[in-house]
N, C-alpha and C positions, 0 to 999 in steps of 0.2 A: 504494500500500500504506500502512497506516495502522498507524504505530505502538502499542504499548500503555502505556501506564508505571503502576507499581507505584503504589496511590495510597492515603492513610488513607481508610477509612470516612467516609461525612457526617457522622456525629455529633463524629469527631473534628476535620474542618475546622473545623467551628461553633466545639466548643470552643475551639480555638485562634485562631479569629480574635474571639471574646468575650472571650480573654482577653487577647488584644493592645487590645480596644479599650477595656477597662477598666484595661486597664495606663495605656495614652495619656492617654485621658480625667482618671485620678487622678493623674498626674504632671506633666501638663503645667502651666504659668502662662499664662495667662491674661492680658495688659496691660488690655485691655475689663473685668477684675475686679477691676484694682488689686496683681495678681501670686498672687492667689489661685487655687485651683482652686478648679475648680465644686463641690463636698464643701465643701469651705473657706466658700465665699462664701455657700452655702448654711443652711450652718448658723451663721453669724454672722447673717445673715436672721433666721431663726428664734431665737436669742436676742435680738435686739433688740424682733424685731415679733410672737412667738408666735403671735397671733390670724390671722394669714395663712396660717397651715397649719390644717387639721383632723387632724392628726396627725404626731405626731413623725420628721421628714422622715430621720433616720438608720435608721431601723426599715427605711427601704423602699430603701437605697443597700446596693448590692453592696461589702462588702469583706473584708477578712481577718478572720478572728476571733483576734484578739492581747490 
């Protein structure tokens, strides 16, 4: 016999496992970066070397709007 269990919807797994990995992803440090996060390191990149992006690489980063 096979249990059932009460389970969210797929769209709400997703979300919450996107929001777990954007959580991770943006708080984690990084040593390979110098203790930065990738956001961090990224956009230090791009003010030093601009011509390496074709567009302004914060436009296209997931984050809060604060």
């Amino acid at each position: 016999m096979q249990r059932t269990r009460d389970r969210a919807p797929p769209h709400q797994d997703q979300a919450s496992l996107d929001d777990f990995i954007n959580a991770y992803n943006d708080g984690r440090r990084l040593t390979t970066l110098k203790g930065l996060t990738p956001f961090e390191d990224i956009g230090n990149i791009w003010t030093q070397e601009p011509e390496r992006f074709t567009a302004n690489p914060t436009h296209h980063m997931l984050r809060q709007n604060t």
